[in-house]
C-alpha positions in Angstrom: 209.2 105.9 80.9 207.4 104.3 77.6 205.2 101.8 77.7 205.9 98.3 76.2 205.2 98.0 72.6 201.7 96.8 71.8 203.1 93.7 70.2 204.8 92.7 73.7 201.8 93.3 75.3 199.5 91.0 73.6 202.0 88.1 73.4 201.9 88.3 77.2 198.1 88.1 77.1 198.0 85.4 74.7 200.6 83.4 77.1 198.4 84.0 80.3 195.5 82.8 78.7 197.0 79.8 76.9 198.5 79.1 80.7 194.8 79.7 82.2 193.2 77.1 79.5 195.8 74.7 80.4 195.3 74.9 84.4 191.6 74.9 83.6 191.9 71.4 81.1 193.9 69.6 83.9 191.5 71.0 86.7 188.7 69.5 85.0 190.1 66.5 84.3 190.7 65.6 87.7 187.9 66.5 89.2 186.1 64.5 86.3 188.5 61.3 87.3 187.7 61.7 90.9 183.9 61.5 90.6 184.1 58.9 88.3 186.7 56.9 90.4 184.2 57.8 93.1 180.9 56.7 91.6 179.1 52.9 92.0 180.1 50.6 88.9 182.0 50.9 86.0 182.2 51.1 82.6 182.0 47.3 81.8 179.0 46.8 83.9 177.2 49.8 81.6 178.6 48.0 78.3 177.0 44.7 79.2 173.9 46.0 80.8 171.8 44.4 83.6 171.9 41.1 81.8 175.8 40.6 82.2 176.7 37.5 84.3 179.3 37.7 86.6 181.8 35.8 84.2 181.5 38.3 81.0 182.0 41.0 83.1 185.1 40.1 84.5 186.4 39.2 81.1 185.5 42.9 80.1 187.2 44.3 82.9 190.6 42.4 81.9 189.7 43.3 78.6 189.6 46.9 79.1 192.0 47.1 82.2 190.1 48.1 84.8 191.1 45.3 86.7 194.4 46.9 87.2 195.3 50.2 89.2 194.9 53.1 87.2 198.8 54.0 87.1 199.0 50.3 85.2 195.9 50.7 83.7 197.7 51.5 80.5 200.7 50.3 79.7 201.8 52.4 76.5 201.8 55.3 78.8 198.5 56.9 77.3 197.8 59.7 76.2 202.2 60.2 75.0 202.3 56.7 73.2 198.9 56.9 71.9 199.0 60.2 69.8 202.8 59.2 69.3 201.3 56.3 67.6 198.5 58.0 66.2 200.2 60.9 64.3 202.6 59.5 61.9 199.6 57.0 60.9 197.4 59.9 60.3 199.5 61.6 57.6 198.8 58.4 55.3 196.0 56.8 56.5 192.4 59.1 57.0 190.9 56.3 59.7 191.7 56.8 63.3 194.0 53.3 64.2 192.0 51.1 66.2 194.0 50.2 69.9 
């Protein structure tokens, strides 16, 4: 029996490791969501500071969303809708769009 042409061979490699890099981006992700989901405060209270009253950061926290759960948390189904939106802008404009 002949081995499989060299060609074949790397092609599967490649695919294993792009596969590997994928599981490894959604791995960290999750555990970076959990710990943050996890930890004291949030990302409105570090914006403002220690001087933030209670009323600013509330508004904030509409603001940005984290006043909903974080399946709601963005409506335009981000990241899909946002690099959906970001893409066709990019081939006329060179700023990133502001959401």
């Amino acid at each position: 029996m002949f081995p499989p042409p060299k060609d074949v061979v790397i092609s599967i490699f490649l695919l294993k490791r792009f596969a590997t890099f994928i599981a490894t981006l959604l791995a960290a992700s999750a555990v970076i969501f959990a710990v943050l989901d996890v930890l004291p405060g949030s990302a409105a209270e570090v914006m403002l500071g220690d001087s933030a009253t209670p009323e600013s950061l509330k508004a904030l926290e509409i603001k940005l969303g984290l006043d909903r759960p974080p399946s709601n948390a963005t409506p335009r189904g981000w990241p899909a809708s946002r690099w959906a939106t970001w893409a066709p802008a990019s081939r006329t404009t060179r700023r990133w769009p502001s959401w």
